[in-house]
Each structure stands twice: as structure tokens, then as C-alpha cells.
C-alpha positions in Angstrom: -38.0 -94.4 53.4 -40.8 -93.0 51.0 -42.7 -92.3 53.7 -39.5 -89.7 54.9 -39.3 -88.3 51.5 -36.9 -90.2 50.6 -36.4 -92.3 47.4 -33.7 -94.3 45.1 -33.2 -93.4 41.8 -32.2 -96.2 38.8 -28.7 -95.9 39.7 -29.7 -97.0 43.1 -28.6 -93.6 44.7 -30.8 -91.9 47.2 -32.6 -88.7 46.2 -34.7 -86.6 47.9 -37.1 -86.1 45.1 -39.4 -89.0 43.5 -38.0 -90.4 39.9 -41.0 -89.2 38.5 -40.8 -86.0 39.8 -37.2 -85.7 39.1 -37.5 -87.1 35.7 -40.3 -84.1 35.0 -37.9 -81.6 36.5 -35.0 -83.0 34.2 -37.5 -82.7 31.2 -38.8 -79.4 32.6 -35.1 -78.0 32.3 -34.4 -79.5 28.7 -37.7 -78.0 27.3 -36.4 -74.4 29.6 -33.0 -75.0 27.4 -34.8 -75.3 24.3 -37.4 -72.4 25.0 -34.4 -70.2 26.0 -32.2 -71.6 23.0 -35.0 -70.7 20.5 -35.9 -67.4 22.3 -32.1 -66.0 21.8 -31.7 -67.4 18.5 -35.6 -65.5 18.1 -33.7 -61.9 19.6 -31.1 -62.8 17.4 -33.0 -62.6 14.3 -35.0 -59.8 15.5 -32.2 -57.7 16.3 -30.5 -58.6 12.4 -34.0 -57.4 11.0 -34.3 -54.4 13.0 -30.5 -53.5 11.7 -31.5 -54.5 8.2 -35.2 -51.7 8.7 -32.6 -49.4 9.7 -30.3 -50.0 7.0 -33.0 -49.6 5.0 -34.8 -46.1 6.4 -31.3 -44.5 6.4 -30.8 -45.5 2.6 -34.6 -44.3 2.0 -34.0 -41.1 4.1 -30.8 -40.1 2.0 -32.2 -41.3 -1.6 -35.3 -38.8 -0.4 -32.3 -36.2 0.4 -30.5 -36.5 -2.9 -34.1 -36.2 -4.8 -35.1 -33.0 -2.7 -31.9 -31.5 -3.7 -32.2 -32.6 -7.1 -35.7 -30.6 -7.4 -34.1 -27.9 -5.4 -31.4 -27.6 -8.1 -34.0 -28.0 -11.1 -36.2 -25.0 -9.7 -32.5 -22.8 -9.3 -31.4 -24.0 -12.8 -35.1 -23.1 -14.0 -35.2 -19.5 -12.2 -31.5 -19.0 -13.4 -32.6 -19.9 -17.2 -35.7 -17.4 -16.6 -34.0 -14.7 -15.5 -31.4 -14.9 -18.0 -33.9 -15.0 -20.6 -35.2 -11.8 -19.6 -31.5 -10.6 -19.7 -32.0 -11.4 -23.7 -34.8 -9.9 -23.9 -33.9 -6.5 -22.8 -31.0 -7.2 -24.7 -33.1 -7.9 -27.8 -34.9 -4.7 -27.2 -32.1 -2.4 -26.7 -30.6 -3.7 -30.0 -33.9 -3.3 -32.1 -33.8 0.4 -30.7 -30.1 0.8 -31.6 -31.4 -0.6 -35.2 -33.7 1.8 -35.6 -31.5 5.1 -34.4 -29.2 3.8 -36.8 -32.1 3.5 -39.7 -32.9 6.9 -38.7 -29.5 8.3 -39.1 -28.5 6.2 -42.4 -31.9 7.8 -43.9 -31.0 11.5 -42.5 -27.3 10.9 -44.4 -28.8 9.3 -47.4 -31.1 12.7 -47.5 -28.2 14.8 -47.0 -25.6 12.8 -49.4 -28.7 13.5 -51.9 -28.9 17.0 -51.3 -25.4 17.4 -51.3 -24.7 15.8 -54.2 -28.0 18.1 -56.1 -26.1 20.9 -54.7 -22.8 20.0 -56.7 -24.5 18.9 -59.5 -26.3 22.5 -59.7 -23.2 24.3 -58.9 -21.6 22.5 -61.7 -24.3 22.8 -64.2 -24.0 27.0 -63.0 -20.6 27.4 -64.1 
């Protein structure tokens, strides 16, 4: 029968296939198992990593968002402060000018309460 390609196994059944041969292809397909076992679990891991790096760029992405908004705000806040600033300013100088036409005009009435008052006393001092 070997001769025929055919052969008996332990059990005493007959196979086509030599028990050695056989026994490699049975050990063959375990270790194909295993390799395709550890490969999945492999993709498996992989693909949780790749989820977590996305995780992860999408957090860094939106920190970078709130801190770009954040400067945006601090150069608004810092233009707003300036301009207002210069608001004060002219403010300041319109007042100091204000000051100083009213200087002018509480010296021109102190001048003319003087003379007014020399007048009186000199019209009194006539009579």
C-alpha cells in the first residue's frame, strides 16, 4: 500500500498522506493558528495605539487652538488698553488746556475785581 500512496495512521485508519507528513501538516496548521492568533491580537494593539495617537493629536491640536486664541485675545486686550490710553491722553490734554483758559480768565477777573474795586475806593475817597 505505501507503494500506492497509501498509509495507516496510529489509529489504524487509512490516510492518504504519510504520518509524518501529516503530523508536520497538523503542526504546520497549529503554528498557522498561533501566527494568525498573535498577528490579530498584533492589529489589535496597533489599532488601540493608533486610536490613542489620535486621541492624542486631536487634544494637542485643540490645546494649540485654545493657546492661539489666548494670544489672539492678549494682543486685542493689549491694542484695546493702547488705544484707550491714548483716549486719556487727549483727554489729559484737553483738560490741561481747559486749566489754563480758566487761569487766564480767573487772572483777567482778579485784574478787573482789582480795578474795580480801586475805582470804588477812589470814587469814595472823591466824595
Amino acid at each position: 500500500l505505501g507503494a500506492a500512496g497509501l498509509h495507516f495512521d496510529e489509529l489504524n485508519k487509512l490516510r492518504v498522506l504519510e504520518p509524518e507528513v501529516a503530523a508536520q501538516t497538523a503542526q504546520l496548521r497549529e503554528e498557522c493558528r498561533a501566527f494568525v492568533d498573535k498577528t490579530a491580537e498584533f492589529q489589535k494593539i496597533v489599532g488601540s495605539l493608533v486610536e490613542l495617537v489620535d486621541q492624542l493629536a486631536k487634544a494637542a491640536e485643540s490645546e494649540k487652538m485654545k493657546a492661539i486664541g489666548a494670544r489672539n485675545l492678549l494682543k486685542s486686550i493689549a491694542k484695546q488698553r493702547e488705544a484707550q490710553e491714548q483716549q486719556l491722553q487727549a483727554l489729559i490734554a484737553e483738560k490741561k488746556m481747559q486749566l489754563e483758559r480758566y487761569r487766564v480768565e480767573y487772572e483777567t477777573l482778579c485784574k478787573i475785581e482789582a480795578d474795580q474795586n480801586e475805582f470804588i475806593d477812589q470814587f469814595i475817597f472823591q466824595k
